[in-house]
Every structure is written in structure tokens, then in C-alpha cells.
C-alpha positions in Angstrom: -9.3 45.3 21.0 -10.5 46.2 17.5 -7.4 45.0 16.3 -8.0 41.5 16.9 -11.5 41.7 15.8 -10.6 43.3 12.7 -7.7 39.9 12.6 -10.2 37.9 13.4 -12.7 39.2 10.3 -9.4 38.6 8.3 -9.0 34.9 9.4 -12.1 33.7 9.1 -12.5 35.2 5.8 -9.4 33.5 4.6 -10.3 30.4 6.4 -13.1 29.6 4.5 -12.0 30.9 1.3 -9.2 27.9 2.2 -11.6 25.1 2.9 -13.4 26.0 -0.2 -10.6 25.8 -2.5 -9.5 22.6 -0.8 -12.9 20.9 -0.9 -13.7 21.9 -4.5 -13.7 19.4 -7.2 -11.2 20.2 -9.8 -9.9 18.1 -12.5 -6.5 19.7 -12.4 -6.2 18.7 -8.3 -2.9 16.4 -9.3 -2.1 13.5 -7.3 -3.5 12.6 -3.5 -0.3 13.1 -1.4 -1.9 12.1 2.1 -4.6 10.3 1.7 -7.5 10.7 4.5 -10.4 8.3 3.8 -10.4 6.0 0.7 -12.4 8.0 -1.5 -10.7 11.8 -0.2 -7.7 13.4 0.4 -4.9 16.0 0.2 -4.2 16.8 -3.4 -0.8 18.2 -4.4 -3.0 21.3 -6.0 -4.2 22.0 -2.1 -0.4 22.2 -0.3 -0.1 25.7 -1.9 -3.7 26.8 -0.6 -2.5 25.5 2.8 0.9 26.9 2.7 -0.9 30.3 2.0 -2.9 29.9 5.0 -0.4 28.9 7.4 1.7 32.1 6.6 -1.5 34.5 6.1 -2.4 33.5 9.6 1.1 33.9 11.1 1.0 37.1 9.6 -2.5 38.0 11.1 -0.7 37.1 14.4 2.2 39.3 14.2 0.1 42.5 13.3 -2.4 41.8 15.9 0.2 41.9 18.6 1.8 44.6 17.5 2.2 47.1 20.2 -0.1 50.4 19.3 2.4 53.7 18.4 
């Protein structure tokens, strides 16, 4: 049990630290890839962030449900 709340401390912590990098204005954001409303969208700067969470989560997975030794 206090493995997954300690995975879910981890994931929520990582989650926001995500969305904040993503959401942030920065001038070096490159071009909009995916394009979500007419004035927002996916940057090629934020597919690294993303990547990084994807894998950071499947990794929070996989020690989770580790058995215990």
C-alpha cells in the first residue's frame, strides 16, 4: 500500500511539474506541431516534456507493482 501512495506522490508531482512546463510561455517554444485551438497548441519544445512523462509514469508503474522481497 505505501508503495503506491508513495507512486502516487511521485506522479502527481511530476504531473504538474509537466503541465507547467507545457503551459509556460517561452519564446524559445519552436513551432506549433498539433495545433489545439487557434491561438494554443503543442509546441515542438513541449514533445520532450511529454515524452519524459510518458516514460516517468511507466516507470512509476513498473516499481509499484513490483512484487515486495
Amino acid at each position: 500500500m505505501r508503495t503506491w501512495v508513495c507512486a502516487g506522490v511521485v506522479a502527481l508531482v511530476l504531473t504538474v511539474f509537466a503541465v507547467q512546463l507545457v503551459t509556460g510561455p517561452y519564446e524559445t517554444d519552436g513551432p506549433v506541431v498539433l495545433p489545439v485551438t487557434y491561438s494554443h497548441g503543442l509546441h515542438a519544445g513541449d514533445v520532450p516534456v511529454l515524452v519524459g512523462w510518458v516514460l516517468a509514469m511507466v516507470a512509476l508503474v513498473l516499481l509499484a507493482r513490483r512484487p515486495a522481497r
